[in-house]
N, C-alpha and C positions, 0 to 999 in steps of 0.2 A: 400568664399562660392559661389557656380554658384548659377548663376538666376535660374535656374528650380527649386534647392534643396531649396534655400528658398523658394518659391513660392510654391512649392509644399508640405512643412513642414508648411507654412502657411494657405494650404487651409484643411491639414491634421488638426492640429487644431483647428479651426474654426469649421470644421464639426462634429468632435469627440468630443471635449470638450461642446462648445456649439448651436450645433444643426444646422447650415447655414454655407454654403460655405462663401470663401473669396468676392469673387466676389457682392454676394450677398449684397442686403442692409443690414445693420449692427444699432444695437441698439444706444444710444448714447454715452454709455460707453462699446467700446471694453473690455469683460474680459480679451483679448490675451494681451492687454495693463500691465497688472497685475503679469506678468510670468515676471521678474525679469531678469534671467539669460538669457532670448531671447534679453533684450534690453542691455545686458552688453557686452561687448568686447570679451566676449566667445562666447557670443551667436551665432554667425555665423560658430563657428568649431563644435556646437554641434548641430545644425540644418543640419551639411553635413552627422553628424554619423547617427543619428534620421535617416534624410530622405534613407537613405542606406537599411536600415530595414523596413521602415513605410508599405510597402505592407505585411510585413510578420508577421504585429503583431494586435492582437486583441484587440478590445478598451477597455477593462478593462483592461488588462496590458498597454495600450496605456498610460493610464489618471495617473495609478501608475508610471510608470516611469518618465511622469513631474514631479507629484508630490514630488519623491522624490530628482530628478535634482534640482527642485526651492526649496527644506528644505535645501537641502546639500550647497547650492548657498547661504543660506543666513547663514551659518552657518562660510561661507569664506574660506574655501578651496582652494590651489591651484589649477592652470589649467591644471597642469597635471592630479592631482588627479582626476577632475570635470571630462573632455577628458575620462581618463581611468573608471569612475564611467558609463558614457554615455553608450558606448562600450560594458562595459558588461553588465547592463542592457537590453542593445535592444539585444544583442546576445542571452541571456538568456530567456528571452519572445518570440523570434522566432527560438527557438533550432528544433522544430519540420518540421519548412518548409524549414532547412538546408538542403544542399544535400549530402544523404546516404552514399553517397560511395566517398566521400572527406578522404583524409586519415585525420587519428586523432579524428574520429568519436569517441566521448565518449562511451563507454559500461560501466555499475556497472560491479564493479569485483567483481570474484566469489570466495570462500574460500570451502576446503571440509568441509560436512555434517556430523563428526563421522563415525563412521564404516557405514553408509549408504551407503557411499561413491558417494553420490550425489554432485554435486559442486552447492553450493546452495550460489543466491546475497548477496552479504552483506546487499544492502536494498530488500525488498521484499514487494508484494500485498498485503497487509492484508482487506477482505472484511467486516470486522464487519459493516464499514459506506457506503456500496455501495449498496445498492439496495433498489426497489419501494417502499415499505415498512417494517417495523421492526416487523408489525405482524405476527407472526411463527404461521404454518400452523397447529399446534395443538389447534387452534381458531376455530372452527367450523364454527359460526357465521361471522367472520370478516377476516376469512382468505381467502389471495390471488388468483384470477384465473390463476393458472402456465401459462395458453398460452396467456393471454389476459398481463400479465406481458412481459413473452418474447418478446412483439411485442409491448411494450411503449414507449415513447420518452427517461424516465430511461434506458434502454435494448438498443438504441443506445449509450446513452453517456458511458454507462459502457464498451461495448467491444472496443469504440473507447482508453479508460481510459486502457484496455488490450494490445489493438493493441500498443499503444504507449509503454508501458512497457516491449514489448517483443522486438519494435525498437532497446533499449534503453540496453537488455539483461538482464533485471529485469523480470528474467521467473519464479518465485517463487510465487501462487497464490495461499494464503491462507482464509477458509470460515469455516462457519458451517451451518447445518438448524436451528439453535435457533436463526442465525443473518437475519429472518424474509427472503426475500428473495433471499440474495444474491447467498445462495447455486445454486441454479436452474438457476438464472440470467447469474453467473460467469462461469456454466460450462457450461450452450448453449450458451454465447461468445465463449469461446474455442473452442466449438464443429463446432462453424461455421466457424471460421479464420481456422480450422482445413479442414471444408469441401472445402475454397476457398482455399486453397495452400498455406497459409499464412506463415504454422507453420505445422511440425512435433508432432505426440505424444509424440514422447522424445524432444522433445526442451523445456519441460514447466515443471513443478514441480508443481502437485495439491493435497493441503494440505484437510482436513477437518475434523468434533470433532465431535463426540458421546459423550451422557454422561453418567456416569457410572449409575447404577440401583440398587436398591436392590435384583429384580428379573428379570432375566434372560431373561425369555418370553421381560418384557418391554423394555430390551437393543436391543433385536431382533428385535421389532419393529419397534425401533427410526432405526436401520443402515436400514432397509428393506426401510424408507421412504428417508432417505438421499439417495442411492445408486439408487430409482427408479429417480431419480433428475443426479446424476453422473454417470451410468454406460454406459453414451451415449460418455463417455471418455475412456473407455475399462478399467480403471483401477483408484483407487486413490494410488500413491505414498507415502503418508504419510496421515495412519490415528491415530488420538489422543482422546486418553480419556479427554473429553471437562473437564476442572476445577475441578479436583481431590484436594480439597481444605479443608474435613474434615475427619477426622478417620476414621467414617465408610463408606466413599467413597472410601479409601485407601484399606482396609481391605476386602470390594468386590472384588474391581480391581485385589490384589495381590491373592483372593483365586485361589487353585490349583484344584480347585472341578470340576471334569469333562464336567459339567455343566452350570459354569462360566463362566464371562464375558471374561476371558483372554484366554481360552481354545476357545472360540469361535471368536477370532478375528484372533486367532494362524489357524483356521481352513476356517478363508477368505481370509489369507496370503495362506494357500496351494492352496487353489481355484485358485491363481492367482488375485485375485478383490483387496489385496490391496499391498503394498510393504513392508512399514515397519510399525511398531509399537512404539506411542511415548503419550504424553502426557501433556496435557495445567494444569497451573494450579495457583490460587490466595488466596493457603492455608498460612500455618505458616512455616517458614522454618524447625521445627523439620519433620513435615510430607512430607515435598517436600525432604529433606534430606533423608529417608528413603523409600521414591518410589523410588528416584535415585541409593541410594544403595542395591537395592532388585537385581538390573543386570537383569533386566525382558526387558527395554526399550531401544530402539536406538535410542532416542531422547528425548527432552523436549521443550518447551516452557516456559520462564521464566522471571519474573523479576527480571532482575539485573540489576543496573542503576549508574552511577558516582554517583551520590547522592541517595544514598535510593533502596527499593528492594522494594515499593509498603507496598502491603498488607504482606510482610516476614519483612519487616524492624521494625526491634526494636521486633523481637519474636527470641526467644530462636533456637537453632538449633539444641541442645542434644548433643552439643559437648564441651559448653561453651561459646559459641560465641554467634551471633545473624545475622539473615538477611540470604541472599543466598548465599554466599561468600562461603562457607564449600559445597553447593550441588553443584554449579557450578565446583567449582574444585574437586569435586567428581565423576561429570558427564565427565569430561573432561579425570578424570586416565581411566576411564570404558572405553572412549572412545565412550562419545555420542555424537550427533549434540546437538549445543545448543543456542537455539534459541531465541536472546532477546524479549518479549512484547512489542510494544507499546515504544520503544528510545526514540521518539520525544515528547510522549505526558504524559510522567512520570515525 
């Protein structure tokens, strides 16, 4: 190890960990004394890896990647393993302040969307947890100022949360208005990286859910208030009947009554305002089975999980079976997009 990369790994923690430089007077029990693997015979080949990255990484990844340097060290691992564990750690927590145009730049790959024929990420934005707040604007009382939201410390972190995903080729941002603000939040991000030259309107895929209504007039209203919030994006590419999850949610949806929900969303597809037609939902798999097989949708949103299908799992599917297994491979002969929920947190 050079003199600078230690010395400069040591005043990195010092500062980061506990609060004073190196230099500085020190209490009488150094905690840096206590990091194990600094004082062991590695220590000095991963104080050169650390210090390689230390400007590029922020202190709360800072503190987690000792942390888990000194578990894995005491756990006894080789020095290879230790060396290669380092590496990719500090790579990973400063993947952002790499440089762009290095060849080998990671992009998520993209898979076709069903007959959409959208090429949509394998991982993708989903906005249910991004924005100022969760109270939906059918609050009178307690709902959100749209402009005084756009221009809050939330409203920068999210479109930087954007910027980064579009780097990254994770251009699939999906919202709704029932997810309190994010609808409004996520597409005046867009709209803006859009105004600075960031990003193209076709480089991005913006998803978002109506829900379905008993009456007509009320479905009208909810898109009238979503789309005054989105149409500053000239279009939504995929919209979805928000949680189509009981009978007579299903049996709105699919009516053919002139006056319908589906007649009227077939007639903001001609408008041009949306692309395609698809549909979320956390019913039973009998009912998700038979909106798939209706041939109405080019899309879904669904849970299907290695273990379990959520709220489908362990219900009947009307075919003998049970769970989404039968809609998904249902959806797939039709030739829909088909869109897991939620991967990570099912």
């Amino acid at each position: 190890m050079s003199d600078g990369g230690g010395s400069s790994l040591t005043k990195a923690l010092s500062t980061r960990l506990f609060g004073y430089p190196a230099e500085e007077e020190k209490k009488e029990e150094d905690p840096c004394d206590s990091i194990s693997f600094l004082n062991s015979d590695i220590g000095p080949k991963i104080a050169d890896i650390i210090d390689k990255h230390v400007g590029k990484i922020h202190d709360d990844s800072f503190l987690k990647i000792i942390r888990q340097l000194e578990f894995w060290n005491s756990k006894q691992i080789s020095e290879n393993e230790m060396l290669a564990l380092a590496e990719r750690l500090c790579k990973s927590a400063s993947w952002k302040e790499q440089d762009e145009t290095a060849e080998g730049k990671f992009t998520v790959p993209k898979t076709r969307f069903g007959k959409t024929e959208l090429q949509m990420p394998i991982i993708t934005c989903g906005g249910m947890r991004l924005q100022e707040t969760w109270i939906p604007d059918t609050v009178p009382l307690l709902k959100s100022n749209k402009e005084k939201v756009v221009k809050s410390k939330s409203q920068t972190n999210l479109k930087g949360v954007v910027l980064a995903c579009i780097k990254l080729g994770l251009n699939h941002f999906e919202t709704a208005r029932m997810y309190g603000s994010s609808e409004i939040q996520m597409a005046t991000a867009l709209k803006e990286l859009m105004d600075e030259g960031v990003v193209k309107r076709e480089d991005f895929i913006f998803q978002t859910k109506v829900f379905p209504t008993e009456k007509i007039a009320d479905f009208e209203k909810q898109w009238e208030a979503s789309w005054s919030n989105v149409k500053q994006l000239g279009h939504v590419d995929l919209l979805s009947f928000h949680c189509i999850s009981h009978s007579d949610q299903m049996e709105n949806t699919l009516s053919d009554a002139e006056d319908g929900m589906f007649a009227f969303v077939k007639k903001l597809q001609k408008e041009g305002k949306i692309h395609h037609i698809g549909f979320s939902t956390h019913g039973d798999a009998s009912i998700i089975y038979k909106l798939v097989d209706s041939g109405r949708f080019d899309y879904i949103n669904v849970h299907k999980h290695f273990f379990g299908d959520y709220h489908a799992a362990g219900t009947p599917d009307g075919l003998g079976g049970q769970g989404n297994a039968a809609a998904v491979k249902r959806a797939l002969e039709l030739d829909m997009g088909v869109f897991g929920i939620s991967p990570f947190d099912k």
